[in-house]
Every structure is written in structure tokens, then in C-alpha cells.
C-alpha positions in Angstrom: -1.7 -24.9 52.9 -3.9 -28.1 52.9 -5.8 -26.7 55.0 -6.6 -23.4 52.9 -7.4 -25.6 50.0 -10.6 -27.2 51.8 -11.7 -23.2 52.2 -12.4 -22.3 48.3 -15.2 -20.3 47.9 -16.7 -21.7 44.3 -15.4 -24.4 42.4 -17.5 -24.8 39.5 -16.0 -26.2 35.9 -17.8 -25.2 33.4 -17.2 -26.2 29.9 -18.0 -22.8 28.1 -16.3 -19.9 28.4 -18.3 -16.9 28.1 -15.0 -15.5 27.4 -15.0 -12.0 28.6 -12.8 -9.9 28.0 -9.7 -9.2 30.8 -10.9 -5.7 31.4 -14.0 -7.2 32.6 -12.3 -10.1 35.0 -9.9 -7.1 36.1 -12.7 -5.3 37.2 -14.5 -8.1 38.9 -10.9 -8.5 40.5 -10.6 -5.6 41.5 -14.2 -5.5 43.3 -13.6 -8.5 45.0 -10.1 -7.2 46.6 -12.0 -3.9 47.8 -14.8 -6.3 49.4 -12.4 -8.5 50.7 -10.4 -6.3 52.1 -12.6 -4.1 54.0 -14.8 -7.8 54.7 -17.8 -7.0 53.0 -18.8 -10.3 52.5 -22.1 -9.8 52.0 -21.3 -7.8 48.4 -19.0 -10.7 47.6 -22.2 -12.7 48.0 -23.8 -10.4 45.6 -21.3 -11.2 43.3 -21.3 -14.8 42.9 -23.7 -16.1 39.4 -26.8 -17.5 40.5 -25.4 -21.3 39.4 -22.7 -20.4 42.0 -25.1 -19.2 44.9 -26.9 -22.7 44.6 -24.0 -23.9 45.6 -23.2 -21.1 48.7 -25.4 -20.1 50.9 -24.9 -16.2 52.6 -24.2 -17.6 55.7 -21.8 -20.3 54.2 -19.8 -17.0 52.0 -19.3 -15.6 55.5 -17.9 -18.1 57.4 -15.4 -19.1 54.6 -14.6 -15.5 54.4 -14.3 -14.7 57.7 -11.5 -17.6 58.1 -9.5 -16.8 54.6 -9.3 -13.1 55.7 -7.7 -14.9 59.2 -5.5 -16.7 57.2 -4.8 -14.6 54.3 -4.5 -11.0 55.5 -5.5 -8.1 53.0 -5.0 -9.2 49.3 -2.6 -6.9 48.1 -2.5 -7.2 44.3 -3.1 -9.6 41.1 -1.7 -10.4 37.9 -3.3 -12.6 34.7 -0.7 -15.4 34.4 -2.7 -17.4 31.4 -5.8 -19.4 30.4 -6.9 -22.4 31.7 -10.1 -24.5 30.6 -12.7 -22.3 30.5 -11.3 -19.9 32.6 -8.7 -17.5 33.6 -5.7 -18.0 35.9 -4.5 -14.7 37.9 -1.3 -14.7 40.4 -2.9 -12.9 43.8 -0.9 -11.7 46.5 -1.7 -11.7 49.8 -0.2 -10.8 53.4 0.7 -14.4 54.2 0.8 -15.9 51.3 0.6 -15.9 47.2 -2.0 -18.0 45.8 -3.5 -19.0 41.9 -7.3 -17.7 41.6 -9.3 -19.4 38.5 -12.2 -17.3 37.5 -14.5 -17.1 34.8 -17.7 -14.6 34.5 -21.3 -15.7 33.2 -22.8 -13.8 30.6 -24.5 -12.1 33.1 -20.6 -11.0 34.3 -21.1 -12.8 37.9 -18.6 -15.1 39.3 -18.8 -18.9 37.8 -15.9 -19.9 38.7 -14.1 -18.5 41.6 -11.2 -20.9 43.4 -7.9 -20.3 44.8 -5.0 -23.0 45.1 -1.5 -22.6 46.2 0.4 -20.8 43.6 3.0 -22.6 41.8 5.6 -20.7 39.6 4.9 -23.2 36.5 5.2 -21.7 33.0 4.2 -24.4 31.4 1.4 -24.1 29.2 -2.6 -24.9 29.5 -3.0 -27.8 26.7 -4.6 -25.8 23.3 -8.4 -24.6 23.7 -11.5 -24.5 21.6 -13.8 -22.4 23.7 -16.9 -20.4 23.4 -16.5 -16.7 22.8 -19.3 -14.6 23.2 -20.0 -10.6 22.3 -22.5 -8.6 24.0 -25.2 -6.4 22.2 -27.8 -4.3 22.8 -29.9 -6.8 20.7 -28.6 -10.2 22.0 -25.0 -12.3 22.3 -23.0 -13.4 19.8 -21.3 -16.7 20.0 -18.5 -18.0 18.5 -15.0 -20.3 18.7 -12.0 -19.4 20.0 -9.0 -21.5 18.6 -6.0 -21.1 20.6 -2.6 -22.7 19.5 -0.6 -24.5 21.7 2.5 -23.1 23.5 1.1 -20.6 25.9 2.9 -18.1 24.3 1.1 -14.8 22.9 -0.1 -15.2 19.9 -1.9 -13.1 16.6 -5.1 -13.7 16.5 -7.5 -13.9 13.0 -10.8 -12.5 13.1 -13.0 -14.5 10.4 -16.3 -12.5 9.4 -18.3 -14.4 7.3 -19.7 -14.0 3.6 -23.8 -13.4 2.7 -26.5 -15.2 3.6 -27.1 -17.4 7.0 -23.5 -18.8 6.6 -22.6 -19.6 10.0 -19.3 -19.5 12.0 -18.0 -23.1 10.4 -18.9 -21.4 6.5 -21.8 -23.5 6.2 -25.9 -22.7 5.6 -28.4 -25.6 5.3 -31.0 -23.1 4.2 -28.6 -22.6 0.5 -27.4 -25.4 0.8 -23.5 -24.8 1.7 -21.8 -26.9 3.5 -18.1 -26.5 3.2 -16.5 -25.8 6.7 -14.0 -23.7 5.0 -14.2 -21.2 8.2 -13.5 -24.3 10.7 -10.5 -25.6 7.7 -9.4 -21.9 8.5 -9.2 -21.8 12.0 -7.4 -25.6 12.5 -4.9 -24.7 9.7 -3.9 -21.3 11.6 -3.9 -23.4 14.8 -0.8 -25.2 13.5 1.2 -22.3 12.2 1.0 -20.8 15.9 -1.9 -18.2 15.1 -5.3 -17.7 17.2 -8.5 -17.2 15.5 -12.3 -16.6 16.5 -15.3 -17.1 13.8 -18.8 -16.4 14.9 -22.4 -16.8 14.0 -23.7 -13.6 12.3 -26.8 -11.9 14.3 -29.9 -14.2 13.0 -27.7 -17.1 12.1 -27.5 -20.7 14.2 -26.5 -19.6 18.1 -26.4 -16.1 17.2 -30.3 -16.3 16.3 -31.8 -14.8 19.2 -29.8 -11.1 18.7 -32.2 -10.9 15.6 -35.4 -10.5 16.2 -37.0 -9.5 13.3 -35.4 -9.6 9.3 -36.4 -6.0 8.7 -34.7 -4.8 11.9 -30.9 -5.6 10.7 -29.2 -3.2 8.9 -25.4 -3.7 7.5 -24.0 -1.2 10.1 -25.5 -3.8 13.0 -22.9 -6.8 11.1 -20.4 -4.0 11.2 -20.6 -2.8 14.8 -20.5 -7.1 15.6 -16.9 -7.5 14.2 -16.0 -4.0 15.3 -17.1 -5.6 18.7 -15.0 -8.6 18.5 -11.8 -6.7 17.3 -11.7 -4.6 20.0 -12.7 -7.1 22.7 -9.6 -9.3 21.5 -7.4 -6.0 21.3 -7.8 -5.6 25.2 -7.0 -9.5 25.7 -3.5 -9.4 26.4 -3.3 -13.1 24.8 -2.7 -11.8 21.7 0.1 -9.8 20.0 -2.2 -8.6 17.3 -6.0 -8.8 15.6 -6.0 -9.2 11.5 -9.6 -9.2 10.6 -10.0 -11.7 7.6 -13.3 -11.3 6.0 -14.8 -13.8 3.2 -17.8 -12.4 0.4 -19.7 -10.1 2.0 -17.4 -9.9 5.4 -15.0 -8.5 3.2 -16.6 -4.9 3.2 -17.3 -5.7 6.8 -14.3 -6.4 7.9 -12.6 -3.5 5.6 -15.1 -1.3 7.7 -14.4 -2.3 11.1 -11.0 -2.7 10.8 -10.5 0.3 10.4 -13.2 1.7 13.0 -11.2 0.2 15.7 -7.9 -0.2 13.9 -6.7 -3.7 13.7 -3.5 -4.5 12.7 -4.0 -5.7 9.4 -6.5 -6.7 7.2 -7.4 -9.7 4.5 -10.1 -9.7 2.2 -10.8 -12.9 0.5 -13.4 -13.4 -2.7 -14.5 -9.6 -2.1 -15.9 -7.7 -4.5 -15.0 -3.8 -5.1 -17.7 -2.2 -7.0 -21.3 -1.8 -4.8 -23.5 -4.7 -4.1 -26.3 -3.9 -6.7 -23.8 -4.1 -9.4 -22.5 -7.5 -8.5 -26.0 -8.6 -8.3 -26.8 -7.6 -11.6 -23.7 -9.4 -12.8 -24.5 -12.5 -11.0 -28.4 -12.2 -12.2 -27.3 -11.7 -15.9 -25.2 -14.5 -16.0 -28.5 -17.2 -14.9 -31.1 -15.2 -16.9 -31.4 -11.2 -19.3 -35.1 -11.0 -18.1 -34.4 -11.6 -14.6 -31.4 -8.8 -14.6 -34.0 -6.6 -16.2 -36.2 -6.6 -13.4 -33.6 -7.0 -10.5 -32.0 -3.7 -11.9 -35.4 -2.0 -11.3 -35.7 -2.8 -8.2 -32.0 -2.3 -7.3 -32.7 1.1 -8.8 -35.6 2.0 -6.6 -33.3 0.4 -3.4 -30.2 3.1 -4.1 -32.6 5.6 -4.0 -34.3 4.1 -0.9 -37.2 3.2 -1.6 -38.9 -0.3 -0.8 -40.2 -1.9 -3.3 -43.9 -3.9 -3.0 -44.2 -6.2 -6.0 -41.3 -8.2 -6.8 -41.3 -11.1 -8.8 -42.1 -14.5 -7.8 -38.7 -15.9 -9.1 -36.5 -12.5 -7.2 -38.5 -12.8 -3.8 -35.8 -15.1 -2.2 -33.3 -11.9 -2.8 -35.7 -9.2 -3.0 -38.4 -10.3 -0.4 -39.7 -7.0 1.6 -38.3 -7.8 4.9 -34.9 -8.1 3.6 -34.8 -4.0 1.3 -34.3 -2.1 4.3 -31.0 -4.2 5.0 -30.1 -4.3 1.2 -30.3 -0.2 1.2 -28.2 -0.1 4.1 -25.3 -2.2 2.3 -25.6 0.0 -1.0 -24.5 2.9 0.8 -20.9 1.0 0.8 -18.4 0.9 -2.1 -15.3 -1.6 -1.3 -13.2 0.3 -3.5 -14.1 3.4 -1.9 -14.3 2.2 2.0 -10.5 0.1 1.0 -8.5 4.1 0.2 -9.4 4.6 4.5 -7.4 2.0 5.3 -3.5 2.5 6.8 -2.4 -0.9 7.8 -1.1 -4.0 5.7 -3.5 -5.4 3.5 -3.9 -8.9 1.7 -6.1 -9.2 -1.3 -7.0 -12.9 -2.3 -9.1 -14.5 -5.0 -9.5 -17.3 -6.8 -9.7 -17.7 -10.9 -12.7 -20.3 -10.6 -14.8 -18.3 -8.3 -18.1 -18.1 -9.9 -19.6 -14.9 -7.6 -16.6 -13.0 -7.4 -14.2 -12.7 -10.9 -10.6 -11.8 -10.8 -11.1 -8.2 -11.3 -13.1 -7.3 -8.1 -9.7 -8.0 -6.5 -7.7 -6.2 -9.1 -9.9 -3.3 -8.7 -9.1 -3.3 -4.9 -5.9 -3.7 -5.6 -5.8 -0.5 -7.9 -7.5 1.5 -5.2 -5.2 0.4 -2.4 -2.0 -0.2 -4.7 0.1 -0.8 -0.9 -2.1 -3.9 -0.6 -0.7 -7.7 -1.6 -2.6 -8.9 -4.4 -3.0 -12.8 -3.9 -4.6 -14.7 -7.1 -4.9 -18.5 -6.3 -5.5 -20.9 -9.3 -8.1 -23.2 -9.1 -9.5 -21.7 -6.0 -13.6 -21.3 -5.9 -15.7 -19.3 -3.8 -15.9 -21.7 -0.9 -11.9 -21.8 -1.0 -12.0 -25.2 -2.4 -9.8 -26.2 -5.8 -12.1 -26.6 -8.6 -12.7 -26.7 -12.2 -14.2 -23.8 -14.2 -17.2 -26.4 -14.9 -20.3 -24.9 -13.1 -21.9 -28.0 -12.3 -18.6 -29.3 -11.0 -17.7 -26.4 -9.6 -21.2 -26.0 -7.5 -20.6 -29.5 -6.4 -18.1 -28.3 -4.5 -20.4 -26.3 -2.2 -22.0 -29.1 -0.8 -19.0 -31.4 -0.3 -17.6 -30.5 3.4 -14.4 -33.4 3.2 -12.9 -31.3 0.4 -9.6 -29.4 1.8 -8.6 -25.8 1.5 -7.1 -24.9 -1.9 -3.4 -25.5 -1.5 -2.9 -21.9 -2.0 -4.7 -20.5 0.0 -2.9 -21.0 3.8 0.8 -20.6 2.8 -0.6 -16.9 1.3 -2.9 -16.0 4.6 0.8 -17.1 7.2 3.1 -15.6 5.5 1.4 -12.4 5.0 0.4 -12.6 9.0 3.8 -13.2 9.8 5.0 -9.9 8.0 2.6 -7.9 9.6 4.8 -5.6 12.6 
């Protein structure tokens, strides 16, 4: 077998993951064994990413082929064993022998990395993974993190959809001025209780930019369709035992939605409201300034109805500049507390009493329209998931201070309502 090892095709490392999911290294697989078996090696060639060809000539991809079919015989079958760095590792089969294959895909889903080594029946586990996780759209990718807890073992995985705004994957937005990490606190804290989790950057936001092209081109079914995405991509990957979809703010009705569109095992909203958006707003509005509400309920008024609105106020534009209506009358054709009644799985409803965007009886109101679901209140607990005082300026503070932990509540609630879930 030494000799074999000096005959890999591609061996390329590459630090990202563009994280795939296992139907689509199966069917690369499964390509690969009907070229290599009937020693088409030219369409193995074909295969290869263009990083990899740079690296292997045609002429090279034949010759190596032409020996490992000697030495190998037909490949009969293959089997995922587990993930490596940045990579998949498969058990294949052969005439002669068994061997490991490590593969990953590019985006463009060519071979990276393509390498086989003696196969060795070790169960022990690859050492815990961060890794780059990426979703395909029409419009652009996607990109996210991939936490994976140690053990090797299979595992539930978290989906966390993030709240308004250009928060990105960690729960942060330099353009408000957030910068909490509370998404990153999420994913490390499930890490060590044995559970899986991917965040993302929403469509527009950080690495995620280039899938938005335009602001007046999103509409709230596009943030939708991107979790639904993610849920069912980490549905097929049989690393994981099951897909909760925790969604903060905002990602709460987005999560609600695509959880059930492509029916996750359970679902957690946390700081969601229940009532429509434009209500909220008003709320929120009324509670800075009575003039300002005034005119935001106007224009919220001609938004339901859908129709844009041309002349809004110098001290409203931030929230109701034109580019961003046509998203805005998308996301008023969802009520929570309407969209929650669809749901059939286990649901966990969590808020905090010193959250100044969402109060107490958003969740209560969930709660009463889904009365199956686990109502969570958490003391202390703001809208970034920090502990806080009531104190606005204190509390605001908070938003800006990323060294602040969770709020102690908040974990034990999110585990032991994941470990329940069948």
C-alpha cells in the first residue's frame, strides 16, 4: 500500500468548507465510480475544480488512473464514515482493497479535495470544527459557521436566524451600532452541551452581501426561503439527529415560517413579537416621540395597503426610506400569532422582562395562540440576551458591550428544552 499512497489524484487542504450537503458529495461519488469504472478518465478530468486542475494535468489524470484501476479493480461501493477538516471522509470499496477517500466540493460543486489513503477502521473522532457553511441561491451564496461539538457522535443541530437590520451571523451591526456577539455566545455555549449549530449572514449583510443586489429587490419571503434552505440542507446531513430552528427579533417569524415549510423538528423563538410588524413599530415609535408615531402610522397605513409612499420625513427615512417599503409590505403580510397556530412540533417561547423592543406580552400572546408551546420568561434578560437593568441608558449600553455574557437564564432554558425534543 505505500506504493498506492504516492498515486492520489488531488490532495489539496483547504481551510473552508463550502460545506455541501451529502446528497451532493453522494452524487459526485457516485459519478466518479461510474467514470472510474468504465475508465473514463477524461470525465473524471472534467470533474476536478479548476484549483485542482492547476495542479493535474489531462495527461497526468490518465496515467494515475490508468495504474489505480490496475491496482484497484472496479470500485464497488461507498459509505460516509465522518468529517474531517474541511472535508468529508467516505469508506470505498474496491476489488483489492478498501481504502478512506477525503473529498470536499467547491462552490462551483467540482472536486477540491479528492485523496485516497489506506482505510483504517478507527472510530475515533475528528477534533471539534468551526467551518464555513455555505447555501446556494438563485441570487448569490450564503455563508455562515458551522459549530460542531466534539465526540463524533450525531448530534442536534440549532439553526440561529437572526433579528432586523444588517445584524450579522455573530449578532452584531456596525451600521446601528450593535455589537454583542450574542449569536457566536450561542453557538460556543451549545458546543459544550453536545449540540451543533450554524448562524449565517442574512442576504445583503457582511459575507452574505453579494446575494443582494439591490435594497428594493429583497422581499421577506427571500429571508424565509434562506433558512428554509439551511434547514433542509442540514436535514439531509446525516450528522445530525435533528434541526431546531432558533430565531431572535425578526428571525422569529422567519424561523416560525420555515420551520414549518420544511418541517424541523422543533422550534424556539426568542424576543419575538406576535402582533404584525407595523404595530410594534408604532409601539416602539410612541415610546421616543407622539408626533413621530403620528406620521409613521400614516405611512404604515398606506404600506398595508401597499402602496409606497414618496415623502417621508427627514427624522423616519432611516426606517421608511423608499428602497426599503417594498420589503416592509412584504413582512406586513405576516402575523406571528397567526403564522405560530401552523405549527405541529415542540415549541419554546423565550423573553426577557428588560427587553426594550419586545415586552413580555408579545411572548404571552404567542403563548396563548400556541398554548402546547413552553413559555420561557427570563429576568433581567434584554434584547441582546444580555442581563440588564430596566434603566434605558444602562440598558442600551449593553448593546455596544460585546465581553458581556449571556443572561444566566437563557442557556439552561434553550438545552433542556432541546434535549426533550423526540
Amino acid at each position: 500500500m505505500k506504493k498506492l499512497a504516492l498515486l492520489i489524484v488531488v490532495s489539496l487542504y483547504v481551510p473552508v468548507c463550502f460545506a455541501q450537503t451529502h446528497a451532493d458529495i453522494d452524487a459526485a461519488i457516485a459519478r466518479f465510480q461510474n467514470f472510474f469504472n468504465h475508465q473514463q478518465t477524461d470525465s473524471i478530468y472534467n470533474m476536478l475544480s479548476e484549483r485542482s486542475k492547476g495542479l493535474m494535468t489531462l495527461e497526468k489524470t490518465r496515467q494515475v488512473f490508468t495504474q489505480l484501476t490496475s491496482q484497484l479493480g472496479e470500485m464497488k461501493s461507498y459509505e460516509y464514515v465522518k468529517e474531517g477538516t474541511g472535508m468529508s471522509v467516505y469508506k470505498t470499496i474496491f476489488d483489492k482493497t478498501t481504502l478512506s477517500l477525503f473529498i470536499s466540493l467547491s462552490k462551483e460543486n467540482k472536486l477540491e479535495t479528492f485523496r485516497f489513503l489506506p482505510y483504517k477502521a478507527d472510530t475515533t473522532p475528528v477534533q471539534h470544527e468551526v467551518s464555513n457553511i455555505v447555501l446556494k441561491t438563485a441570487a448569490g451564496s450564503i455563508f455562515g459557521t458551522l459549530v460542531m461539538p466534539d465526540g463524533g457522535k450525531k448530534a442536534p443541530v440549532v439553526l440561529i436566524i437572526a433579528g432586523s437590520g444588517p445584524t450579522d451571523r455573530n449578532g452584531n451591526s456596525v451600521q446601528v451600532g450593535l455589537s454583542s456577539n450574542a449569536y457566536k455566545m450561542l453557538a460556543d455555549s451549545l458546543k459544550k452541551a453536545g449540540i451543533a449549530s450554524v448562524r449565517y449572514d442574512k442576504r445583503g449583510v457582511e459575507e452574505s452581501a453579494g446575494a443582494l443586489q439591490a435594497e428594493d429587490s429583497i422581499r421577506f419571503d427571500d429571508i424565509v426561503n434562506d433558512a428554509a434552505g439551511f434547514i433542509k440542507m442540514l436535514k439531509e446531513d446525516n450528522r445530525f439527529s435533528k434541526v431546531i430552528v432558533l430565531g431572535h427579533s425578526e428571525g422569529s417569524l422567519v424561523g416560525m415560517i420555515a420551520a414549518k415549510k420544511e418541517k424541523a423538528a422543533a422550534y424556539i423563538s426568542v424576543s419575538g413579537i406576535a402582533e404584525r410588524a407595523d404595530k410594534v413599530l408604532e409601539k416602539q415609535i410612541s415610546a421616543q416621540s407622539a408626533e413621530l408615531a403620528a406620521s409613521a402610522t400614516v405611512i404604515l397605513d398606506s404600506l398595508d395597503k401597499g402602496m409606497l409612499v414618496k415623502n417621508v420625513p427627514a427624522t423616519l427615512a432611516s426606517l421608511f426610506r423608499p428602497s426599503i417599503q417594498p420589503y416592509l409590505i412584504s413582512w406586513l403580510k405576516y402575523e406571528p400569532r397567526q403564522e405560530i397556530k401552523h405549527l405541529s412540533i415542540p415549541v419554546l417561547i423565550i423573553q426577557g422582562t428588560t427587553d426594550l423592543q419586545v415586552s413580555v406580552d408579545e411572548a404571552e400572546q404567542l403563548k396563548k395562540a400556541y398554548p402546547k408551546a413552553t413559555l420561557k420568561i427570563i429576568t433581567g434578560m434584554n434584547h441582546p440576551l444580555k442581563q440588564s437593568p430596566e434603566d434605558r441608558t444602562k440598558n442600551v449600553a449593553t448593546y455596544s458591550n460585546p465581553a458581556l455574557p449571556l443572561s444566566p437564564g437563557l442557556m439552561p432554558a434553550i438545552v433542556s428544552f432541546i434535549e426533550e425534543v423526540k
